[in-house]
C-alpha positions in Angstrom: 97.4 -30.5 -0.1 97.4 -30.3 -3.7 100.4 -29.0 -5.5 100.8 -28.2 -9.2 102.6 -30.1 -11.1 106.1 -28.4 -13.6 103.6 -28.0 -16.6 101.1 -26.6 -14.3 103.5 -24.5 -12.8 105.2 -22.9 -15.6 101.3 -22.1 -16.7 100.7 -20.3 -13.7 104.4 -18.6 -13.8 103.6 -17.5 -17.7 100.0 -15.9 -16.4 101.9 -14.4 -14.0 104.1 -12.9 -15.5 101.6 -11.1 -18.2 99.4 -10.0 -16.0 101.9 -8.3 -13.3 103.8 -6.6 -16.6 99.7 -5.3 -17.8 99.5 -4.4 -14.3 102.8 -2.5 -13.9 103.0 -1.0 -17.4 98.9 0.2 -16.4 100.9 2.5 -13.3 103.4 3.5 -15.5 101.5 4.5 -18.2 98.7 6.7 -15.7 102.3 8.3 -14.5 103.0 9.6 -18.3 99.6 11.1 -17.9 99.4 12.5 -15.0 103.0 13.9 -15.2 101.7 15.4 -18.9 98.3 16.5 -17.5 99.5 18.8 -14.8 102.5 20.1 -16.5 101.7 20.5 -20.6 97.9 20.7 -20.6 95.8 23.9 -19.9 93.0 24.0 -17.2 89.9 22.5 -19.8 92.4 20.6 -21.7 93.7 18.5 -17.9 90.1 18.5 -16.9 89.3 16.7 -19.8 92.1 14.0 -19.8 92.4 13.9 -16.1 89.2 12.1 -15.1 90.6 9.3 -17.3 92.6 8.4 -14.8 90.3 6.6 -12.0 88.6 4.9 -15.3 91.9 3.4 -16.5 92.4 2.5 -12.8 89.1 0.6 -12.5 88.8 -0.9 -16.0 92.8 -1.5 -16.8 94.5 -2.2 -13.8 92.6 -2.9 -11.2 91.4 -6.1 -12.9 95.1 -6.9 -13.4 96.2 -6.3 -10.3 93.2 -8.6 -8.8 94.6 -11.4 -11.3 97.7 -10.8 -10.1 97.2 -11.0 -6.7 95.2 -14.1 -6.9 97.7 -16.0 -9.1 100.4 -15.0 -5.5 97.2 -17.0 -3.4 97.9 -19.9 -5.8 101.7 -19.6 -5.7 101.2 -19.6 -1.7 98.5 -22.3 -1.8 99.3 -25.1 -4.4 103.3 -24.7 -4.4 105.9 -25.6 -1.9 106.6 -21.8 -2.2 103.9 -21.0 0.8 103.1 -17.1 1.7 105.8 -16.0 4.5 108.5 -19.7 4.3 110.4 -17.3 2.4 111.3 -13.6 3.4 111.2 -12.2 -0.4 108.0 -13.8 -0.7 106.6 -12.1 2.7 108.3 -9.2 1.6 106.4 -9.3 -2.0 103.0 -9.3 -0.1 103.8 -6.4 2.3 104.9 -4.3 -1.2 101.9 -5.2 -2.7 99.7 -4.1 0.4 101.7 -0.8 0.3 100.5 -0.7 -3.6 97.1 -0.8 -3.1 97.5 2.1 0.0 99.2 4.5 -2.3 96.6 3.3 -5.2 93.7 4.4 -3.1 95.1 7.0 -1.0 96.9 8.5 -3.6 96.5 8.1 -7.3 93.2 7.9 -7.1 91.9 9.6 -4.5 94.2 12.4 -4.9 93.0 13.1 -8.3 89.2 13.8 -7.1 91.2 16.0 -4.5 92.7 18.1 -7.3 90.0 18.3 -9.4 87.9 19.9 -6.6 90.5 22.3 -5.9 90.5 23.1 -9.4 87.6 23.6 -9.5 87.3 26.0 -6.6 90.2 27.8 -7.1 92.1 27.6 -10.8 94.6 25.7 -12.1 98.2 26.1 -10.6 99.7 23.2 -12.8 103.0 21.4 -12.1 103.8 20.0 -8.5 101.4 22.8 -7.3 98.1 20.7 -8.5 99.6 17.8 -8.9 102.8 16.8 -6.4 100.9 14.9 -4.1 99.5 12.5 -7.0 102.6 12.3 -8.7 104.2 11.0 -5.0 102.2 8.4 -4.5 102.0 7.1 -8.1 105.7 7.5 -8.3 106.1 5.3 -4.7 103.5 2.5 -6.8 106.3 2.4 -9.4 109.3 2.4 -6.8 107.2 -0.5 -4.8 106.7 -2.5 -8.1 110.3 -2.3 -9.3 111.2 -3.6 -5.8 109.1 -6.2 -6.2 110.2 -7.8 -9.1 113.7 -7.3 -8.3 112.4 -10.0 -5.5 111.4 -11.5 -7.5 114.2 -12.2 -10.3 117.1 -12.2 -7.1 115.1 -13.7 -4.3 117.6 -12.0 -2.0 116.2 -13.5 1.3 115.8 -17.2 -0.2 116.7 -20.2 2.1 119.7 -22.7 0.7 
């Protein structure tokens, strides 16, 4: 199997780097909004600003988080690294698939939900419209920290 070699490898560690910060600044970022959409904005003013949200998802983070993820194939495929030799590293993945749940389940797809029920019945504001979003982009944060405390510690790495 092919490996990369240290220049190679502090390449792929720099890209990696970038693109998880784009990626995790992205979440953060749609947090800010959605936290100041449901609890400073009036009902046209969040329907306005919320429907950027799903946008920035697709168009910002989305591609970074793909990058992201495929730069963690390379790491598994052309290091001695590998994808489960190392518990932090399994652990890393299973974050990451819990990431893209509470991405589809709940950031985004929660925000259609709200917007419907806005629609249909008024705007509440605060944790009434928005508490459910808020969770799941708050557990996207939580999971990301706790992956690149794995990352930096490597708590579960072999001697």
């Amino acid at each position: 199997m092919i490996k990369l070699k240290q220049k190679g490898m502090k390449w792929l560690r720099l890209l990696h780097i970038l693109t998880a910060s784009v990626w995790f600044g992205g979440v953060v970022c749609i947090w800010s909004l959605v936290y100041t959409s449901f609890f400073q904005l009036t009902e046209s003013e969040f329907l306005t600003v919320i429907l950027l949200v799903p946008g920035l998802y697709q168009k910002v983070i989305l591609p970074f988080a793909l990058l992201t993820v495929i730069q963690g194939i390379a790491y598994g495929l052309f290091t001695n690294w590998g994808f489960v030799k190392y518990k932090w590293i399994l652990s890393k993945w299973i974050l990451a698939v819990l990431v893209t749940i509470c991405t589809g389940l709940g950031g985004i797809r929660q925000i259609h939900v709200v917007v419907v029920n806005i629609e249909l019945s008024g705007f509440a504001g605060g944790f009434a419209d928005g508490g459910l979003a808020l969770l799941f982009i708050s557990l996207q944060i939580i999971f990301m920290v706790m992956m690149i405390i794995l990352s930096v510690f490597k708590p579960m790495k072999r001697k």
